[in-house]
DRENSE-664185 format. One line per 8 residues: number of its first residue (from 1); their letters; for each residue x, y, z of C-alpha. Coordinates in pm, 1 decimal, always signed. Layout:
# residues N
NUM> a> X,Y,Z; ...
# end
This chain:
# residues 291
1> xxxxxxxx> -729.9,-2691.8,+835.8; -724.4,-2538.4,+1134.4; -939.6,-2155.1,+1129.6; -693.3,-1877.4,+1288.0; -740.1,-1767.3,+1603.7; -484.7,-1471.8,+1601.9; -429.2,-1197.5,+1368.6; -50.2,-1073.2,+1413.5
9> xxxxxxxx> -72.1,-727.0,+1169.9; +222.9,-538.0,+1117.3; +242.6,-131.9,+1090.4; -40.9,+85.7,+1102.0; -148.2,-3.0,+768.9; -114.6,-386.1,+819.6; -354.8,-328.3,+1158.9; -626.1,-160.1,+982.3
17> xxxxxxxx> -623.2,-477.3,+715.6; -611.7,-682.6,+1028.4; -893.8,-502.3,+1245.2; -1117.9,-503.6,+908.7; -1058.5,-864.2,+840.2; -1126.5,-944.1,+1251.9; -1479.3,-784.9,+1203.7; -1575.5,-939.9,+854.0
25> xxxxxxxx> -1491.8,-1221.8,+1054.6; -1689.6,-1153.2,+1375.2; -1818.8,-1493.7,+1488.2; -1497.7,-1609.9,+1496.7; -1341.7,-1379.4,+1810.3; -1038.3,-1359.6,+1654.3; -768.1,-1149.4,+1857.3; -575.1,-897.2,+1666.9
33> xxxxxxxx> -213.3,-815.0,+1772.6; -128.1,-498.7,+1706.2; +266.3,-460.6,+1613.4; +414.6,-85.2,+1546.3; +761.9,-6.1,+1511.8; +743.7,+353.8,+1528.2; +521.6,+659.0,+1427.9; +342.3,+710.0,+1128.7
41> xxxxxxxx> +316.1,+1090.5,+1141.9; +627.3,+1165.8,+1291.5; +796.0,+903.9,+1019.4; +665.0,+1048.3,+691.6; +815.6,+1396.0,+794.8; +1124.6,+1259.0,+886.8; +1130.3,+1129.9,+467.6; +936.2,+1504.6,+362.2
49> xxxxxxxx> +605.6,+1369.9,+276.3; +407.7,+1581.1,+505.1; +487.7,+1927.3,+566.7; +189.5,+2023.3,+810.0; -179.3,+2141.4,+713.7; -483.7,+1928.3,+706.4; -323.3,+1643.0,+533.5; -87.9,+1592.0,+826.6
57> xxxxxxxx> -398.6,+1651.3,+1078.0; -564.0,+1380.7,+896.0; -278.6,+1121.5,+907.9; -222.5,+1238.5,+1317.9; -613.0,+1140.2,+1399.8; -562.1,+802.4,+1156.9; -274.3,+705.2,+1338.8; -422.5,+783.8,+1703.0
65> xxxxxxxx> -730.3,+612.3,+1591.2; -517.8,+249.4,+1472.0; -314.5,+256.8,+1798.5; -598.7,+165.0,+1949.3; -735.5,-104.5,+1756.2; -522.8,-382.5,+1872.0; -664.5,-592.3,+2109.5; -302.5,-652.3,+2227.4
73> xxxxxxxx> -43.2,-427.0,+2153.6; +351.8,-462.3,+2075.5; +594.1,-204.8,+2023.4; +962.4,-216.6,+1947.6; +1076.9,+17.4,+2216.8; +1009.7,+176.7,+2552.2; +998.5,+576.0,+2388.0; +678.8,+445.8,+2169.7
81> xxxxxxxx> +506.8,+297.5,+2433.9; +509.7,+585.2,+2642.9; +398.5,+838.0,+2364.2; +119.6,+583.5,+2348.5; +36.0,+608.7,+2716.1; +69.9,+973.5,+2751.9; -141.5,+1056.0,+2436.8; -392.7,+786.5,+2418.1
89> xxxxxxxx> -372.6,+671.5,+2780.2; -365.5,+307.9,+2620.9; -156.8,+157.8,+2956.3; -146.7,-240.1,+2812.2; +123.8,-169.5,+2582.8; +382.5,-442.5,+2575.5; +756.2,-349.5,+2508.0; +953.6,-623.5,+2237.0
97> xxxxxxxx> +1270.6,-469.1,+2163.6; +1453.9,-625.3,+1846.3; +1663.3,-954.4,+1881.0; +2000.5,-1020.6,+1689.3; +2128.7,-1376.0,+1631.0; +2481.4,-1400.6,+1742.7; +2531.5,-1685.8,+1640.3; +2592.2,-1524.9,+1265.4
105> xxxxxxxx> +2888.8,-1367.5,+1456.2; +3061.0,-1653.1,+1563.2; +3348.0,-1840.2,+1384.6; +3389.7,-1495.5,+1176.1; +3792.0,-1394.8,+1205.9; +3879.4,-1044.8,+1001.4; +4208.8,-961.1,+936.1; +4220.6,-615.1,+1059.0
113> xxxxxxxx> +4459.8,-315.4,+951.7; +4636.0,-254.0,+1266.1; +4820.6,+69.7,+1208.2; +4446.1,+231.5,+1162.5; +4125.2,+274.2,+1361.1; +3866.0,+200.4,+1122.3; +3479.6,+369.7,+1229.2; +3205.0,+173.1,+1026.4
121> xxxxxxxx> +2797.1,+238.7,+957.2; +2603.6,+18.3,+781.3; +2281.6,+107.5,+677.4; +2056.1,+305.1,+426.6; +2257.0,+612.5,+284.1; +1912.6,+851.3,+358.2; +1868.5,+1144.9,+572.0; +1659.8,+1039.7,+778.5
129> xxxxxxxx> +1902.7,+731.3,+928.5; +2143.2,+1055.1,+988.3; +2390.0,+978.8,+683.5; +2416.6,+1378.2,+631.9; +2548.2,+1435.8,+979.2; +2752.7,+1140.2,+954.2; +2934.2,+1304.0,+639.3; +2975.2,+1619.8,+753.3
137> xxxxxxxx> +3141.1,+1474.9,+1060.4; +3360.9,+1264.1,+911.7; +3461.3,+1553.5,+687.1; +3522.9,+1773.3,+994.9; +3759.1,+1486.4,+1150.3; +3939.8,+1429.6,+874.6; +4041.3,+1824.8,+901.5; +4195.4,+1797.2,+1212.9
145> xxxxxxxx> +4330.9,+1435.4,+1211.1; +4574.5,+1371.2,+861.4; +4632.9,+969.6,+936.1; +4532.6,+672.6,+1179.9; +4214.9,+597.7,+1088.5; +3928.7,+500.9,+771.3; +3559.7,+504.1,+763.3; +3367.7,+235.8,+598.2
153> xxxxxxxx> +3010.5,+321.0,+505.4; +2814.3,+43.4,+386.4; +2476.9,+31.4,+260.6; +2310.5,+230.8,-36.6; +2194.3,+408.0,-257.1; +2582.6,+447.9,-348.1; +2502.4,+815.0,-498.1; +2355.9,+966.7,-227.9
161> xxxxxxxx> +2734.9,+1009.9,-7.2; +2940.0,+914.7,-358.2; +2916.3,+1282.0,-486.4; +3023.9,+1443.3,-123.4; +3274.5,+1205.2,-67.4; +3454.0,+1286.7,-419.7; +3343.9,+1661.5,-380.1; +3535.5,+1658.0,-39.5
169> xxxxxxxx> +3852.4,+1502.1,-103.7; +3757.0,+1233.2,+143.2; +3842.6,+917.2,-109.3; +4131.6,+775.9,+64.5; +3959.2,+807.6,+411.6; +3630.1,+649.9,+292.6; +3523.2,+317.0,+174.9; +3189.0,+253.8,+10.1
177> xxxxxxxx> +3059.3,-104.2,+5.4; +2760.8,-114.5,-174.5; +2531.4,-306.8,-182.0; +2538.1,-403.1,+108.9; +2409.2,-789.2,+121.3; +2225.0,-897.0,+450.5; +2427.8,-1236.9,+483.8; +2757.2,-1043.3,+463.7
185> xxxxxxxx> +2678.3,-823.1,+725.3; +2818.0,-1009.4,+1006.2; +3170.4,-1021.1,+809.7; +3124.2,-658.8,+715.4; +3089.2,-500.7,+1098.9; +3344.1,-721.9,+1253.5; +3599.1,-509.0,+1001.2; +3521.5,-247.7,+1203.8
193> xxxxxxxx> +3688.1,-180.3,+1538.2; +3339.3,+148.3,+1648.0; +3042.4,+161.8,+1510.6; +2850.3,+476.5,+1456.9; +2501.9,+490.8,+1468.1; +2384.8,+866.3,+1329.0; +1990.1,+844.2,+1333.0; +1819.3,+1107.7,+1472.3
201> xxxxxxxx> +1447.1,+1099.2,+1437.0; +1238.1,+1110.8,+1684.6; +953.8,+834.4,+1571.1; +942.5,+570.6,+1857.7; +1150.6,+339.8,+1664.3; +1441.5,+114.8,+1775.8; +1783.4,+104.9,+1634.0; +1801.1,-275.3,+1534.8
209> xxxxxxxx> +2172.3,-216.3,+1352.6; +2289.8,-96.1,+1705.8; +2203.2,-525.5,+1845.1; +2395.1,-625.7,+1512.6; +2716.9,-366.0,+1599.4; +2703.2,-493.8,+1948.3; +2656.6,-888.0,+1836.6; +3031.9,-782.8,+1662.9
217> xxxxxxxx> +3230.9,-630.2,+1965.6; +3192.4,-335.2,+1885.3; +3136.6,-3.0,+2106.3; +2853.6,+194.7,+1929.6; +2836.8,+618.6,+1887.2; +2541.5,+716.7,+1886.5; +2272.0,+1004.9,+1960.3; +2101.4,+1025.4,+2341.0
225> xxxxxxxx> +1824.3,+819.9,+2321.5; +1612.7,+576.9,+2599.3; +1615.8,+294.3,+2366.0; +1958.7,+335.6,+2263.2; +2104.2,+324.6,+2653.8; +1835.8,+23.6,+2706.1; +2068.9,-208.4,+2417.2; +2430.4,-65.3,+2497.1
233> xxxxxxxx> +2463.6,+56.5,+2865.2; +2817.4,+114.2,+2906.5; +2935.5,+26.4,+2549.8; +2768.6,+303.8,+2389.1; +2935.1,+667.8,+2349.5; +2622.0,+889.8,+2345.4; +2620.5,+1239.9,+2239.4; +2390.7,+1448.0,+2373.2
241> xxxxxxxx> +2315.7,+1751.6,+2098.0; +2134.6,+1635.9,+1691.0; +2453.9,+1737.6,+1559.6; +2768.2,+1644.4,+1305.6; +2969.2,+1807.1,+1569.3; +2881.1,+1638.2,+1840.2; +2964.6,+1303.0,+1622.3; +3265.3,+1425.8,+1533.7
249> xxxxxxxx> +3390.1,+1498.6,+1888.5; +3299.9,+1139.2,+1982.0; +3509.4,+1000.9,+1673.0; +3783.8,+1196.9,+1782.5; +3746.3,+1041.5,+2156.7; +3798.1,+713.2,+2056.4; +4080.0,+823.8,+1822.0; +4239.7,+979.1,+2121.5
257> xxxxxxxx> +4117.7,+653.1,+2377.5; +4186.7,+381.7,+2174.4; +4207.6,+189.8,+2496.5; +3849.2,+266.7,+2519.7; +3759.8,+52.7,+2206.9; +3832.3,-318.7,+2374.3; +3679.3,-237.4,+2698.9; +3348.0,-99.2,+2547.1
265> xxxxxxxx> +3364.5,-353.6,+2260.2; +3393.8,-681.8,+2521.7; +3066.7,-508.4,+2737.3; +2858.3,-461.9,+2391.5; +2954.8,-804.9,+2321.8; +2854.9,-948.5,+2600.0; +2529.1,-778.7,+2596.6; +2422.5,-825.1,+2327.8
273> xxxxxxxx> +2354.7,-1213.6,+2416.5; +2046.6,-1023.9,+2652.3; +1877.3,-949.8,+2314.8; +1841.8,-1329.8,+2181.4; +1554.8,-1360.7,+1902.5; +1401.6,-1667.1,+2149.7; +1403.8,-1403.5,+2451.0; +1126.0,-1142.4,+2160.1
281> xxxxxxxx> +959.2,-1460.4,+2091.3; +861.3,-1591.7,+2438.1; +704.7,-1189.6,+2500.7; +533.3,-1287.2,+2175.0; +386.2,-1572.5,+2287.1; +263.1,-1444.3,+2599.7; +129.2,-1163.6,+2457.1; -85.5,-1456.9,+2227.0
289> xxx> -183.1,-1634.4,+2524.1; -292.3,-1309.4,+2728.4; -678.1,-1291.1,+2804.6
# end
């Protein structure tokens, strides 16, 4: 059997096993690939596990300590690999955004309801993926609009929206599919005719649903963010202020600009085919082969 020469270690905690198993392994030279898809500090407050002190200065100089053990490093998007620069001044960061297989996409033909505009998420029903602004947006559309559209929200934990949805009225204007299964997604987004993508936190990570939306034809809403203008360009609807009224008004735009919805939907489409799993895996590989 061949002996490895490559440790690929996922997350902060999956490079620490890997930089510990590199050195009990020391006559070997074995690289280690480093591979983060966002911040560890920044993403246990976004879920309320730290709420500041010396526990949180502890994780901060563990987490600045493991971005440098890599002797190659990947991240999933251009925001973390300049926090890495500017904080750590570690320059040979390579950028591997997320891939999406469109292929899944292909061949899939949904009957939609024509005489309604129907605005889909799919996803984990948490706060920190944005689900609360999300609700309360959809609860301040349905105020001012009465008919012409749904919402489909698919994903789970089924009681975390289930309560404010029944609490709100919002039944009729709101389907729940959950759980959601991975190899129905494809058949799932392509029901919708926008997608909305309400996460707001701030920890260097990529938006891998947005590829998926896209890999359907369909324009994506979403929050201001590099990464997110790197997948959608012009097929993305971006709203500038962390808020559920700044979702709502961009619901309401396409409600009011329906012809909006083919145009963007045909450019996310067609972008999406930039974003190929093969394109992640050749940066891979050359990040393997680098000296």
């Amino acid at each position: 059997m061949k002996k490895p020469e490559i440790i690929h270690a996922h997350l902060h905690e999956g490079v620490l096993v890997g930089w510990i198993v590199k050195h009990l392994f020391f006559w070997r030279k074995i690289k280690l690939v480093a591979d983060f898809h966002g911040e560890l500090v920044s993403e246990m407050e976004s879920h309320g596990y730290l709420n500041g002190g010396i526990i949180k200065n502890l994780f901060h100089f563990l987490e600045n300590l493991i971005f440098r053990l890599g002797d190659a490093t990947i991240v999933s998007s251009g925001e973390l690999q300049n926090k890495i620069y500017t904080n750590l001044k570690v320059s040979d960061v390579e950028v591997v955004l997320d891939g999406v297989d469109v292929n899944r996409y292909r061949n899939i033909f949904v009957l939609k309801e024509k005489a309604e505009t129907v605005f889909i998420y799919s996803g984990a029903f948490v706060d920190n993926k944005g689900i609360g602004f999300l609700l309360e947006a959809i609860l301040q559309v349905v105020k001012k609009k009465t008919e012409g559209f749904k919402f489909i929200l698919a994903g789970g934990p089924a009681e975390n929206i289930a309560g404010f949805i029944s609490e709100n009225g919002l039944s009729e204007r709101v389907e729940i599919i959950s759980p959601l299964n991975y190899i129905d997604l494809p058949e799932v987004n392509k029901r919708g005719d926008v997608a909305i993508d309400p996460k707001f936190s701030n920890v260097g990570q990529a938006s891998g649903k947005i590829l998926q939306y896209m890999a359907a034809g369909l324009p994506v809403i979403c929050f201001d963010r590099e990464n997110n203008r790197r997948y959608l360009g012009e097929a993305g609807y971006y709203v500038g202020e962390f808020t559920a009224e700044g979702l709502a008004k961009a619901i309401l735009y396409f409600l009011e600009n329906k012809d909006k919805i083919e145009t963007m939907g045909a450019i996310a489409l067609k972008r999406s085919e930039d974003f190929s799993w093969d394109i992640a895996a050749d940066k891979i590989i050359n990040v393997y082969k680098k000296d």
